[in-house]
N, CA, C and O atoms as CSV, one atom per row, in Angstrom:
chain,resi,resn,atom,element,x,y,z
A,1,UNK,N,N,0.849,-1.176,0.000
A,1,UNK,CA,C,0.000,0.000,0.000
A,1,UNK,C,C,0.892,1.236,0.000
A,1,UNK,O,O,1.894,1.233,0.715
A,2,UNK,N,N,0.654,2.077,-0.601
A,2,UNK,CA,C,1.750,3.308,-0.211
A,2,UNK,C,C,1.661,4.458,0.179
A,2,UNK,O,O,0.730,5.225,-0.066
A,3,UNK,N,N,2.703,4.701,0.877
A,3,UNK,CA,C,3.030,5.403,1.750
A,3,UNK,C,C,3.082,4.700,3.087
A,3,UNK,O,O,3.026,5.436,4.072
A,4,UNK,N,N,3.192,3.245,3.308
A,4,UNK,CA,C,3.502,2.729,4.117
A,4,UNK,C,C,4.260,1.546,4.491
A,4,UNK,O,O,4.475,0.743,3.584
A,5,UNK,N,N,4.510,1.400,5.137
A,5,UNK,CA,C,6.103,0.093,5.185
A,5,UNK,C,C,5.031,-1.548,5.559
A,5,UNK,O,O,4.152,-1.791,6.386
A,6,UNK,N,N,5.405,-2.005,4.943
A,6,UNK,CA,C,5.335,-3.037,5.105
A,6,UNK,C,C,5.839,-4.577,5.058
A,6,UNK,O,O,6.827,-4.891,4.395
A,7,UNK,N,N,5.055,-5.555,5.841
A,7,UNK,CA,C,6.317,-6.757,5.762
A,7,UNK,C,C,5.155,-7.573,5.252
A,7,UNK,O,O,3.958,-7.297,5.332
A,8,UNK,N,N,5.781,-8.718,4.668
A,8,UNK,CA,C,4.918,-10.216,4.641
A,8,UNK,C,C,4.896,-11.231,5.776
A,8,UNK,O,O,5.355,-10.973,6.889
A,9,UNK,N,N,4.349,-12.382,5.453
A,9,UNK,CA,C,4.261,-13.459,6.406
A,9,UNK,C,C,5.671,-13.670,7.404
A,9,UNK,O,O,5.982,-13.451,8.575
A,10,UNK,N,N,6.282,-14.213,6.216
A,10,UNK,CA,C,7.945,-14.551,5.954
A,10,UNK,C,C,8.494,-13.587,7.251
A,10,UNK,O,O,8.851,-13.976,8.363
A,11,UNK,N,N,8.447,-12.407,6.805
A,11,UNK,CA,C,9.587,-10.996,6.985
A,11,UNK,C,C,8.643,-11.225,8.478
A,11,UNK,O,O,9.265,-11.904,9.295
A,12,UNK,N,N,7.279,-10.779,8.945
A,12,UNK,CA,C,7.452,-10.533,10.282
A,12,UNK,C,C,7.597,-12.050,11.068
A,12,UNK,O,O,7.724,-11.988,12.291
A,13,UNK,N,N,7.586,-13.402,10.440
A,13,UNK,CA,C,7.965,-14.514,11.329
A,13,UNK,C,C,10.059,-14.324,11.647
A,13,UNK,O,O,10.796,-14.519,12.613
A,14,UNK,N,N,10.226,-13.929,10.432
A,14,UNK,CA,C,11.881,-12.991,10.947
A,14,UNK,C,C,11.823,-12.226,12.217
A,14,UNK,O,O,12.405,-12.446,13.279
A,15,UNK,N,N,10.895,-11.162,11.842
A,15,UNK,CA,C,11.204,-10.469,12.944
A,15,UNK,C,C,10.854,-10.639,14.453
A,15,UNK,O,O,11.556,-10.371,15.429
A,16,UNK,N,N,9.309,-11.268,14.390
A,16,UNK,CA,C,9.728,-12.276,15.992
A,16,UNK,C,C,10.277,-13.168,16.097
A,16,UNK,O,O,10.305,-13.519,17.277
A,17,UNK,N,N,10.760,-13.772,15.487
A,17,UNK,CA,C,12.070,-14.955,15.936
A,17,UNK,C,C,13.002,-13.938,16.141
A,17,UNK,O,O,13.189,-14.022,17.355
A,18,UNK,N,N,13.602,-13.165,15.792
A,18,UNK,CA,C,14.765,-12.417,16.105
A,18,UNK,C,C,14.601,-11.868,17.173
A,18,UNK,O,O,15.618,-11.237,17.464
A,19,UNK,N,N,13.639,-11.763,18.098
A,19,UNK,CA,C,13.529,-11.295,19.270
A,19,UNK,C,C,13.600,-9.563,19.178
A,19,UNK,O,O,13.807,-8.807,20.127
A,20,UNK,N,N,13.389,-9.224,17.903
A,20,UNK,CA,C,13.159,-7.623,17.722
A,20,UNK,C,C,11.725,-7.629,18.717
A,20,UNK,O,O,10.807,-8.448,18.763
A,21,UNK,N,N,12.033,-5.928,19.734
A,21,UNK,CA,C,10.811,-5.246,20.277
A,21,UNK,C,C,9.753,-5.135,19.607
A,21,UNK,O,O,9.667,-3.914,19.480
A,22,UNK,N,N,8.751,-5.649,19.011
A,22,UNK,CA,C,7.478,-5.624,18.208
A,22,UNK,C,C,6.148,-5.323,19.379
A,22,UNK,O,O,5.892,-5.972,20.393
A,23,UNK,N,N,5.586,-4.361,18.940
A,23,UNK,CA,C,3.904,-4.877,19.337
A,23,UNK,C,C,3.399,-5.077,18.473
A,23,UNK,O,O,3.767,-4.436,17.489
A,24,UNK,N,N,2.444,-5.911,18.324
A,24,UNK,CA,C,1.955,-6.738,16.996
A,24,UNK,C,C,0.212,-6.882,17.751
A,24,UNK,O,O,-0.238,-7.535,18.693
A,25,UNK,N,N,-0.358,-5.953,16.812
A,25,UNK,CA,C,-1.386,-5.003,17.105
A,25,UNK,C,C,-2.368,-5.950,16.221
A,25,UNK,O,O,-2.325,-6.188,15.014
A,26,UNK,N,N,-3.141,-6.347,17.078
A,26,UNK,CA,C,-4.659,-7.012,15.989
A,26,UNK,C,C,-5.557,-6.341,16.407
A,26,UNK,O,O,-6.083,-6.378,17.520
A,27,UNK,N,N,-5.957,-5.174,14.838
A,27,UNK,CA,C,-7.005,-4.393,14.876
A,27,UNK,C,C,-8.444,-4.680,14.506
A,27,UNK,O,O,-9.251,-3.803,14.201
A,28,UNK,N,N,-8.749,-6.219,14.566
A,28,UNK,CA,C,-9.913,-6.649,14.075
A,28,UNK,C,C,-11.230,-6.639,15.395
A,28,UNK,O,O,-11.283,-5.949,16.413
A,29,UNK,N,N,-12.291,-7.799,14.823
A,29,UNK,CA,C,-13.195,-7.425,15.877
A,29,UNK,C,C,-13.117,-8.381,16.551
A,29,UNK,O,O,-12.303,-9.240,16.212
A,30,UNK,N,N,-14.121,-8.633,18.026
A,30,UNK,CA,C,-14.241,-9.095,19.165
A,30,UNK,C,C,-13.771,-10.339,18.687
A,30,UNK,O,O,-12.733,-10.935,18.972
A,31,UNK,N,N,-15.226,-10.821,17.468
A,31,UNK,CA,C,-15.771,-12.379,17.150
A,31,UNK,C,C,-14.668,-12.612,16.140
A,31,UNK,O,O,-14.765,-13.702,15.578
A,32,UNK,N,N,-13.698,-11.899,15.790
A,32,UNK,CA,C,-13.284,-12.207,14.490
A,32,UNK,C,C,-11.970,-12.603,14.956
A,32,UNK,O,O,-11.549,-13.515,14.245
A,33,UNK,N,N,-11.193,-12.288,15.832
A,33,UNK,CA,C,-10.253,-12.039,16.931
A,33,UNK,C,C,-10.410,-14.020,17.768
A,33,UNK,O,O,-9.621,-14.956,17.900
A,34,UNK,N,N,-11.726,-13.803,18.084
A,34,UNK,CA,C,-12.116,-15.763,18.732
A,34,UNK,C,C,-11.598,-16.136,18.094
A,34,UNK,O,O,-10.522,-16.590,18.484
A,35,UNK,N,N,-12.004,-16.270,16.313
A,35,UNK,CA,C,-11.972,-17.047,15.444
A,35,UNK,C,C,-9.793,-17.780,15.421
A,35,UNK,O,O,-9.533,-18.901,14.983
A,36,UNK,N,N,-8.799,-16.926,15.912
A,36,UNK,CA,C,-7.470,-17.523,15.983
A,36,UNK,C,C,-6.991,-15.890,15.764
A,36,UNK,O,O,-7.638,-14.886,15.468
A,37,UNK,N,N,-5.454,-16.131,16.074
A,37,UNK,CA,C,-4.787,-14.632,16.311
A,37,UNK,C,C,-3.486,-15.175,16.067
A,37,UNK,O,O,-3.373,-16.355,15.738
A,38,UNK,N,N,-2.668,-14.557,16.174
A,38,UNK,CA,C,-0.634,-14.355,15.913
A,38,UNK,C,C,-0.357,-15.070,17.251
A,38,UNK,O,O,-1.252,-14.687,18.005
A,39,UNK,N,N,0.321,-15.786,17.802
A,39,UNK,CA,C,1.036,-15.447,18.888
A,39,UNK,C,C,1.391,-14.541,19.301
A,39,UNK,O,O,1.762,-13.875,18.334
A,40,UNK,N,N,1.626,-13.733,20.612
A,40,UNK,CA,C,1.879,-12.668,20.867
A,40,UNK,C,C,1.010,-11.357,20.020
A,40,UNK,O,O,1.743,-10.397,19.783
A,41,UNK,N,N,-0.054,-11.247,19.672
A,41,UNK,CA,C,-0.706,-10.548,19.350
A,41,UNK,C,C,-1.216,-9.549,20.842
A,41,UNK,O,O,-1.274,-10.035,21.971
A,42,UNK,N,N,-1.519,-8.213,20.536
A,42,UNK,CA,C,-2.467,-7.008,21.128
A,42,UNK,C,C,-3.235,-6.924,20.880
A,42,UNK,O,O,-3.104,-6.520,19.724
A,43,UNK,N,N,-5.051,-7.056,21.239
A,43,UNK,CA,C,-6.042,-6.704,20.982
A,43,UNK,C,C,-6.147,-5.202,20.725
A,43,UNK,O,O,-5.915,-4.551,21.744
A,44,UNK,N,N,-6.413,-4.524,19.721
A,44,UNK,CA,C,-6.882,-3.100,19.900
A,44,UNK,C,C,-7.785,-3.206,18.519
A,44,UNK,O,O,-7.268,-3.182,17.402
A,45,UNK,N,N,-9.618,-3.363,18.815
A,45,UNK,CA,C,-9.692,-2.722,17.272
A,45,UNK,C,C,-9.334,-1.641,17.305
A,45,UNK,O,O,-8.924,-0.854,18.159
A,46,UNK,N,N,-9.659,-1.655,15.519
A,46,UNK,CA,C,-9.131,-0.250,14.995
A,46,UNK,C,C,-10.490,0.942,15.432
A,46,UNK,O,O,-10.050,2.092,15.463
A,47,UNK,N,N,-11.888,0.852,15.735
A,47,UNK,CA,C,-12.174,2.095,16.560
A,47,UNK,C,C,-11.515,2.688,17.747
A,47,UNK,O,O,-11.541,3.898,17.977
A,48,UNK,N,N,-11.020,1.956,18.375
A,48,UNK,CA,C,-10.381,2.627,19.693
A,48,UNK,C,C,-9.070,3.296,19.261
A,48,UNK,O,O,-8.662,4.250,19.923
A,49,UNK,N,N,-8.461,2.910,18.316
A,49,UNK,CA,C,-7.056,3.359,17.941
A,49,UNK,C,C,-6.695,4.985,18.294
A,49,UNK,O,O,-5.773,5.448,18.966
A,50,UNK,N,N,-7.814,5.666,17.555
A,50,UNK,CA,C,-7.750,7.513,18.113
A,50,UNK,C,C,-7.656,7.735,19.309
A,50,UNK,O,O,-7.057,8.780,19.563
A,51,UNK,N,N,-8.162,6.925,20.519
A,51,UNK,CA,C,-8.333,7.183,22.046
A,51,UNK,C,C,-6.791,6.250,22.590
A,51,UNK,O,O,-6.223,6.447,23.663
A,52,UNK,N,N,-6.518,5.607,21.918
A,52,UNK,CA,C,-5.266,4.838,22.274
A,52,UNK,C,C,-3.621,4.956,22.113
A,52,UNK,O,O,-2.643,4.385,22.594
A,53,UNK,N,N,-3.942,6.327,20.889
A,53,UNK,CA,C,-2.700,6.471,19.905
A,53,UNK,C,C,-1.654,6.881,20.784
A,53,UNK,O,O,-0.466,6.567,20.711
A,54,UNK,N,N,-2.303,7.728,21.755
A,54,UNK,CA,C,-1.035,8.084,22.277
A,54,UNK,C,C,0.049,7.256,23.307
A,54,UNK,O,O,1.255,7.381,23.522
A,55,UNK,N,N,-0.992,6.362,23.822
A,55,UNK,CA,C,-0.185,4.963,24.576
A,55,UNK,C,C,0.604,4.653,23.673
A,55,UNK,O,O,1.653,5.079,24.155
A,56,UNK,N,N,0.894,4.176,22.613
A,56,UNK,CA,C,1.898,3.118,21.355
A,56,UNK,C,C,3.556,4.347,22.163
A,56,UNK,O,O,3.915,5.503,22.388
A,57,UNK,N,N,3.976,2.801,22.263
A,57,UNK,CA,C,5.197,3.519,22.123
A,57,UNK,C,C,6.150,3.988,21.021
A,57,UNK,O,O,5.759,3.680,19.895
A,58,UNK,N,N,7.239,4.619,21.070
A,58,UNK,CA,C,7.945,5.391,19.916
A,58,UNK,C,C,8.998,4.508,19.814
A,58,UNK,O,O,9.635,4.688,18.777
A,59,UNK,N,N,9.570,3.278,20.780
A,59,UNK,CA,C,10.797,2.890,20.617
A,59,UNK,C,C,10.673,1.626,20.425
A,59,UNK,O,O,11.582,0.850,20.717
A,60,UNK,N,N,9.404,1.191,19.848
A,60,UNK,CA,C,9.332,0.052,19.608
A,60,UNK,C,C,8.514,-0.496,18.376
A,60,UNK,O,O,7.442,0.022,18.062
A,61,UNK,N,N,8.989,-1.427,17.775
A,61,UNK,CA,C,8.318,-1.502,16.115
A,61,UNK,C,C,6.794,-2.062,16.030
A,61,UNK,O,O,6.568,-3.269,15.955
A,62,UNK,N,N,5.834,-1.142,16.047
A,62,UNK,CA,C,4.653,-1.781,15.889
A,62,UNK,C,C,4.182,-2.254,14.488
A,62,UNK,O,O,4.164,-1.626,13.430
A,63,UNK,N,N,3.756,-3.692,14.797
A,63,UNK,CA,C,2.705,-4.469,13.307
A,63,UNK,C,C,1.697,-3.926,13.412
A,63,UNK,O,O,1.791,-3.460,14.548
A,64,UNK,N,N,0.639,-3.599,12.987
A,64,UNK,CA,C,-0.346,-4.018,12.865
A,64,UNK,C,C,-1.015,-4.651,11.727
A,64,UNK,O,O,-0.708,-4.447,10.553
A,65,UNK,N,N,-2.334,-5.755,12.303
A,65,UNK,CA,C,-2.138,-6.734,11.443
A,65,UNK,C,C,-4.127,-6.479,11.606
A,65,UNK,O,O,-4.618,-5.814,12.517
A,66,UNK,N,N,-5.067,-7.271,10.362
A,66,UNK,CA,C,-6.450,-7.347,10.308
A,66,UNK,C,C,-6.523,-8.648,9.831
A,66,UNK,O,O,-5.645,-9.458,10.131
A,67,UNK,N,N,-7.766,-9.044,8.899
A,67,UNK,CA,C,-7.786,-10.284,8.559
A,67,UNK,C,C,-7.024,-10.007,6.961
A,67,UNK,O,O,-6.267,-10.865,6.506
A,68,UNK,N,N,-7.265,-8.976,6.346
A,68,UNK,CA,C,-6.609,-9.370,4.991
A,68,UNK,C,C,-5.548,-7.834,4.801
A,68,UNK,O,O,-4.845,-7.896,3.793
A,69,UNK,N,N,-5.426,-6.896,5.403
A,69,UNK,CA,C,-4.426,-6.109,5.438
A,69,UNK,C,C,-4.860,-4.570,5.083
A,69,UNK,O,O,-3.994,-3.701,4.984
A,70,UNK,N,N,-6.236,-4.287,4.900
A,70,UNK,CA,C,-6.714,-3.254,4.773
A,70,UNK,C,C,-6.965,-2.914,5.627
A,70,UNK,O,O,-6.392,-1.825,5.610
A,71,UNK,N,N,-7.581,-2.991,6.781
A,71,UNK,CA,C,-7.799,-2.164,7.997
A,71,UNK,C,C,-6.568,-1.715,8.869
A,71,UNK,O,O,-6.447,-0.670,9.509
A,72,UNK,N,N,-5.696,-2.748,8.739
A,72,UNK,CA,C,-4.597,-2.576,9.510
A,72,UNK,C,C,-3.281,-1.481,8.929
A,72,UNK,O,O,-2.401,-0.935,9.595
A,73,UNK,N,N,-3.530,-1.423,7.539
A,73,UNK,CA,C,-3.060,-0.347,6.365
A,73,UNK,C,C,-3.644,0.877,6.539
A,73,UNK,O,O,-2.985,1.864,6.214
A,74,UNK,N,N,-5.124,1.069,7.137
A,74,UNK,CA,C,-5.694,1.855,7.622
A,74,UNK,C,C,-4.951,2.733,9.219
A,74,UNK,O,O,-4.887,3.891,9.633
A,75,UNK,N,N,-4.600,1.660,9.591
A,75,UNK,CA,C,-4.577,1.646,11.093
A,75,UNK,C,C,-2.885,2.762,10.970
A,75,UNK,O,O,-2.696,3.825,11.560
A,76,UNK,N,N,-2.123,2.200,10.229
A,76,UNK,CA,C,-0.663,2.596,9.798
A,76,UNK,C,C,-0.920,4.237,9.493
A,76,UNK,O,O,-0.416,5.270,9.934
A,77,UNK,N,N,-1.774,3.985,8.691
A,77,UNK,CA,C,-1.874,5.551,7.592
A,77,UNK,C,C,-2.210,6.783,9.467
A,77,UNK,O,O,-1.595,7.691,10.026
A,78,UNK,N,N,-3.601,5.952,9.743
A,78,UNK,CA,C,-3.657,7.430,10.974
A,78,UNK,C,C,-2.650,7.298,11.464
A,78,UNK,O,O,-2.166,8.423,11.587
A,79,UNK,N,N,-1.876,6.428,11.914
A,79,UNK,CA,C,-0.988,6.521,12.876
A,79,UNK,C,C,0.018,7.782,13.124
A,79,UNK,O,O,0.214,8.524,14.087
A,80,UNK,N,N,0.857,7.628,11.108
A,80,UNK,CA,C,1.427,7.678,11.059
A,80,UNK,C,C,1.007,9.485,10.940
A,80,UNK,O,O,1.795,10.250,11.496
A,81,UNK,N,N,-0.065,10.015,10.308
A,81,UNK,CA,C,-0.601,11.346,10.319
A,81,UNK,C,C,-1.049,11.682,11.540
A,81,UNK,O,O,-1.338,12.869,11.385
A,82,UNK,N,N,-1.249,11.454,12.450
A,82,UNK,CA,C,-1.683,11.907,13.668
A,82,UNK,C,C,-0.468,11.908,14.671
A,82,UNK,O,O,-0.288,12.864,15.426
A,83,UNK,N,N,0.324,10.855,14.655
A,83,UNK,CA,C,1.547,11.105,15.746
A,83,UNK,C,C,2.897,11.136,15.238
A,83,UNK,O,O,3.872,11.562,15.857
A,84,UNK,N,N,2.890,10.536,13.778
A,84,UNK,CA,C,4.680,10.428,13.244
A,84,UNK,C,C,4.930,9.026,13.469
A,84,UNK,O,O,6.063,8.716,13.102
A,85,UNK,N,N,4.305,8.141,13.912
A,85,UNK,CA,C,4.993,6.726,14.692
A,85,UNK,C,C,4.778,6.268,12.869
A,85,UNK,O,O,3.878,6.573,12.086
A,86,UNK,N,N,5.862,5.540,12.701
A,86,UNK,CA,C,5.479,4.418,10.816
A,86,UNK,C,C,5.482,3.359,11.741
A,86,UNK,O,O,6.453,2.912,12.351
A,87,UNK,N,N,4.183,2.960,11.795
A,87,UNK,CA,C,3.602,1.300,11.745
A,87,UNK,C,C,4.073,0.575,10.607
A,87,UNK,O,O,4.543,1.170,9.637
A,88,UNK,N,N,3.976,-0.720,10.661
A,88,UNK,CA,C,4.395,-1.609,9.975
A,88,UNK,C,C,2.803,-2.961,9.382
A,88,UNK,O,O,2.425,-4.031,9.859
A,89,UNK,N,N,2.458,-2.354,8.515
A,89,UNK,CA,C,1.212,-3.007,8.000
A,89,UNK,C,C,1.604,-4.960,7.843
A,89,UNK,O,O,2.775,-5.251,7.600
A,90,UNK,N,N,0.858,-5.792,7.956
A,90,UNK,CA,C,1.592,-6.989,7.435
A,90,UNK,C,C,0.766,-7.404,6.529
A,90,UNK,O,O,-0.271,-7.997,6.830
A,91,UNK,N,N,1.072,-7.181,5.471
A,91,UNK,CA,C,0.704,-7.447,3.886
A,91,UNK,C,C,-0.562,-9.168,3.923
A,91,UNK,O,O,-0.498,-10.195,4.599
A,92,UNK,N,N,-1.344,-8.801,3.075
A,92,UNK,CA,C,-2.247,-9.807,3.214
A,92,UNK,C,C,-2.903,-10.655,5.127
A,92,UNK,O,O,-3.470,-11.730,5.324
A,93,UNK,N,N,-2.626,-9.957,5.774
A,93,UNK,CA,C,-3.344,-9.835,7.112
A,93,UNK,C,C,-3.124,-11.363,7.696
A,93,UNK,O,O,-2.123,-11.941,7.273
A,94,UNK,N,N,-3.701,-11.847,8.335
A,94,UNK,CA,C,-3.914,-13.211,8.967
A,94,UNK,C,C,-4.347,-13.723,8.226
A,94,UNK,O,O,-3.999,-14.892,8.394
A,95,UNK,N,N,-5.136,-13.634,7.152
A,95,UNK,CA,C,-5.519,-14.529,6.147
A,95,UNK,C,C,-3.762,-15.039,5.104
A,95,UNK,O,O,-3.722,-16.158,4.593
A,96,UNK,N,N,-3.080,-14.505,5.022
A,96,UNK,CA,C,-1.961,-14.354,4.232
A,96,UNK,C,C,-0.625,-15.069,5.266
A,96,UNK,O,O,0.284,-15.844,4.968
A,97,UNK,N,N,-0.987,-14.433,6.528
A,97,UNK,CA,C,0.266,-15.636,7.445
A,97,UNK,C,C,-0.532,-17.018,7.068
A,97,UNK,O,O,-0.104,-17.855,6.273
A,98,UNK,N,N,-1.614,-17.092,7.692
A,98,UNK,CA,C,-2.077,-18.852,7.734
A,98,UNK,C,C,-1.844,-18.995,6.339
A,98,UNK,O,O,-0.915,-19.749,6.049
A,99,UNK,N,N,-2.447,-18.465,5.423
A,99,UNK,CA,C,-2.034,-19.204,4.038
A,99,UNK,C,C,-0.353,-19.642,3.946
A,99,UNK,O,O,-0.126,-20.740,3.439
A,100,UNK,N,N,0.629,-18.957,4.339
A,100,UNK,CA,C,1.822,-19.035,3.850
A,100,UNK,C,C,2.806,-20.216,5.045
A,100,UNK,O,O,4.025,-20.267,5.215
A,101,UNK,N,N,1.517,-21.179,5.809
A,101,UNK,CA,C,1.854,-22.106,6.494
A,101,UNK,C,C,2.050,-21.275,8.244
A,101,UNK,O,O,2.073,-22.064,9.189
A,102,UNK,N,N,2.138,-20.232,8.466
A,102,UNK,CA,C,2.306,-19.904,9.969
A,102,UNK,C,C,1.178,-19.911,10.991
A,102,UNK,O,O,0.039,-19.512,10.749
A,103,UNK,N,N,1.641,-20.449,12.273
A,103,UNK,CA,C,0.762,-20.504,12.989
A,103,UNK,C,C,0.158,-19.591,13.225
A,103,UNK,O,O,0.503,-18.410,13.254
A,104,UNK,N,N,-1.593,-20.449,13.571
A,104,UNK,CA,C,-2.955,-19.225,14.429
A,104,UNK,C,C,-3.182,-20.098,15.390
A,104,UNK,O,O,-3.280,-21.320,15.273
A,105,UNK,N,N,-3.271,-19.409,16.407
A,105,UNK,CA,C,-3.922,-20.422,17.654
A,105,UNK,C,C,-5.135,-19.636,18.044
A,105,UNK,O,O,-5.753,-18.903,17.272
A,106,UNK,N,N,-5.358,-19.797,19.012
A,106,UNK,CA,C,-6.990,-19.672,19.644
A,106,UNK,C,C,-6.762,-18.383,20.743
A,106,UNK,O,O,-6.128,-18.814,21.706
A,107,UNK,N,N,-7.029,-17.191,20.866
A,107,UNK,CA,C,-6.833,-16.387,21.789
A,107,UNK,C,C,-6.275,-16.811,23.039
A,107,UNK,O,O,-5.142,-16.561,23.448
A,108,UNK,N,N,-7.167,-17.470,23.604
A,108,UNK,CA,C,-7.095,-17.797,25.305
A,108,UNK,C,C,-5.452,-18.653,25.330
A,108,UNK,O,O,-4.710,-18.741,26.308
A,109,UNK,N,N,-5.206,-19.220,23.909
A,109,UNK,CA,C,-4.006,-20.091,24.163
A,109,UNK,C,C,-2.528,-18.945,23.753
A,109,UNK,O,O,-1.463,-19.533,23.559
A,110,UNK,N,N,-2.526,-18.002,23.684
A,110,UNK,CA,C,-2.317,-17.235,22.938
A,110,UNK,C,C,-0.522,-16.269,24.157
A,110,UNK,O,O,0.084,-15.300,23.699
């Protein structure tokens, strides 16, 4: 999408294995969120994001991730116009990790 950085499946299973500082932000909904998530995933939908923005920290690389990569491309764009922080969109969303073989588990296991 442009004007914003982004990684694939691949590139952010790099970057948490490497033990890089990530928050890895799932901006989807309640029921959609049940349905399986990232490991180490953050609940935040993306309505709360405006009331939340200013919590994200500055020294640390945030994902954010949806089910197919538009909301969370969304999520990047305010971010990045409202505070300066460049989020890191992950290209084709959770639909695009599970396709490319990476694990989803179940929230509660999470």
């Amino acid at each position: 999408m442009f004007g914003i950085r982004e990684v694939d499946a691949a590139g952010l299973k790099k970057m948490l294995d490497s033990g890089e500082k990530i928050r890895l932000l799932d901006v989807r909904s309640a029921s959609e969120v049940a349905q399986g998530v990232i490991e180490g995933f953050e609940f935040m939908p993306l309505h709360t994001l405006p009331m939340r923005m200013n919590d994200l920290p500055r020294d640390e690389t945030i994902v954010f991730y949806c089910r197919t990569g538009a909301r969370s491309a969304q999520a990047c764009m305010f971010l990045k116009q409202n505070t300066g922080i460049d989020a890191v969109n992950l290209k084709g969303g959770i639909v695009g990790w599970y396709q490319s073989g990476m694990k989803v588990v179940l929230p509660n296991a999470a």
